[in-house]
C-alpha positions in Angstrom: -3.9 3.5 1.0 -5.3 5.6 3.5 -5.0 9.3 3.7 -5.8 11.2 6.8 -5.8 14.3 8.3 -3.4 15.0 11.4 -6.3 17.1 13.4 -8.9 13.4 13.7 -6.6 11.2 15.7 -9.5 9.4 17.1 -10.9 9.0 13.7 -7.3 8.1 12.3 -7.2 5.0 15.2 -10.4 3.9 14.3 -9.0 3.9 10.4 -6.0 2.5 11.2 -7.6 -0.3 13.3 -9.9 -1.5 10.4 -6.9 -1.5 7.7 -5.6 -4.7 7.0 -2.3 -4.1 4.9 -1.6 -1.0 3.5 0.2 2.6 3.3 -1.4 5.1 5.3 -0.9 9.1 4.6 -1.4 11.8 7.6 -1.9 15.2 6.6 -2.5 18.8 8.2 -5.7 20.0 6.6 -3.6 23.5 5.7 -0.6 21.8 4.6 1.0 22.7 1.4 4.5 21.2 1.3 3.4 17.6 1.5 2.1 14.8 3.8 3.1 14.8 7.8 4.0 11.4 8.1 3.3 8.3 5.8 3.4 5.0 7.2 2.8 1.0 7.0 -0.2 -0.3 8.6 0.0 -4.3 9.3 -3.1 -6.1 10.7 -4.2 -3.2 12.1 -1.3 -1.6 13.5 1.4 1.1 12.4 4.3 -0.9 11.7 6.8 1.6 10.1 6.5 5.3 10.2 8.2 8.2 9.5 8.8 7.6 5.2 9.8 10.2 3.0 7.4 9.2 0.8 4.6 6.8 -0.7 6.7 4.6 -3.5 9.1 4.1 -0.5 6.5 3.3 1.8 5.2 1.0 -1.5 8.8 -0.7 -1.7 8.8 -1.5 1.9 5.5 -2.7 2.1 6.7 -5.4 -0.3 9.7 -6.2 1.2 7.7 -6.4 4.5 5.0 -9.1 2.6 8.1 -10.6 1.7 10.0 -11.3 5.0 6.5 -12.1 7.0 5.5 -14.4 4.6 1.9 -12.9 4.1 -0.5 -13.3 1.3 -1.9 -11.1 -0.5 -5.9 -10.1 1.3 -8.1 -11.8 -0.9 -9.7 -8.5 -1.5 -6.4 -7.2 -2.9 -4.8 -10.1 -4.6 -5.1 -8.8 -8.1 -4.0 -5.6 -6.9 -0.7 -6.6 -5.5 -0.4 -8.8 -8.1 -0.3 -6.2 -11.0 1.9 -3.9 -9.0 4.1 -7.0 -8.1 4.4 -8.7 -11.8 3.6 -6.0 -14.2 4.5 -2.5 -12.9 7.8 -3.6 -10.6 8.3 -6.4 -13.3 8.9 -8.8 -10.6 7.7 -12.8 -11.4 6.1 -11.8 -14.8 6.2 -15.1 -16.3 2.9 -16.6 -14.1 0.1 -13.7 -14.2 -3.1 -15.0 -13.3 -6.3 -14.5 -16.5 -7.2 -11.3 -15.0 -3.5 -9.8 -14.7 -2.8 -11.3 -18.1 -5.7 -9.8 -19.5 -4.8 -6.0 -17.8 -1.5 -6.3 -19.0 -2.1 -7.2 -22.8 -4.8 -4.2 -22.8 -1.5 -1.7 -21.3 0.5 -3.2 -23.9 -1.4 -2.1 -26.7 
């Protein structure tokens, strides 16, 4: 997840350009009553826009992986994975050693 502030918008393209998958957050640097806009960022580009807020933006990100057919960045797998299989519950049955291994220690 990204978070940036509204004022940089050359810095936020250059950001946005480098992200692979992920939620991105712009803020106003005196804002108090939350984020300006929260997005989805898709091989570098701003897919969806305009969510209320981040475990919406989370849900759809998902369900975007989902319809596109996209793996996981390697970078991320285990990641995604634990969000996918142990906090949304989702597929818990096949966790890799390393998911398995997070989710016993949560357990206890």
């Amino acid at each position: 997840m990204c978070t940036l502030q509204a004022e940089d918008v050359d810095l936020n393209q250059g950001a946005i350009e480098e992200t692979t998958l992920g939620i991105c957050v712009v803020k106003h640097t005196d804002a108090t009553d939350g984020p300006e806009n929260i997005g989805i960022v898709l091989e570098g580009q701003v897919v969806l826009h305009g969510l209320d807020n981040v475990a919406l933006a989370a849900a759809m990100l998902f369900g975007l992986m989902y319809a596109l057919n996209l793996n996981y960045p390697p970078e991320l797998k285990y990641s995604f994975e634990v969000l996918q299989k142990v906090v949304m519950e989702l597929d818990g049955n096949t966790l890799s050693k390393k998911a398995q291994a997070l989710k016993n220690r949560l357990h206890q």
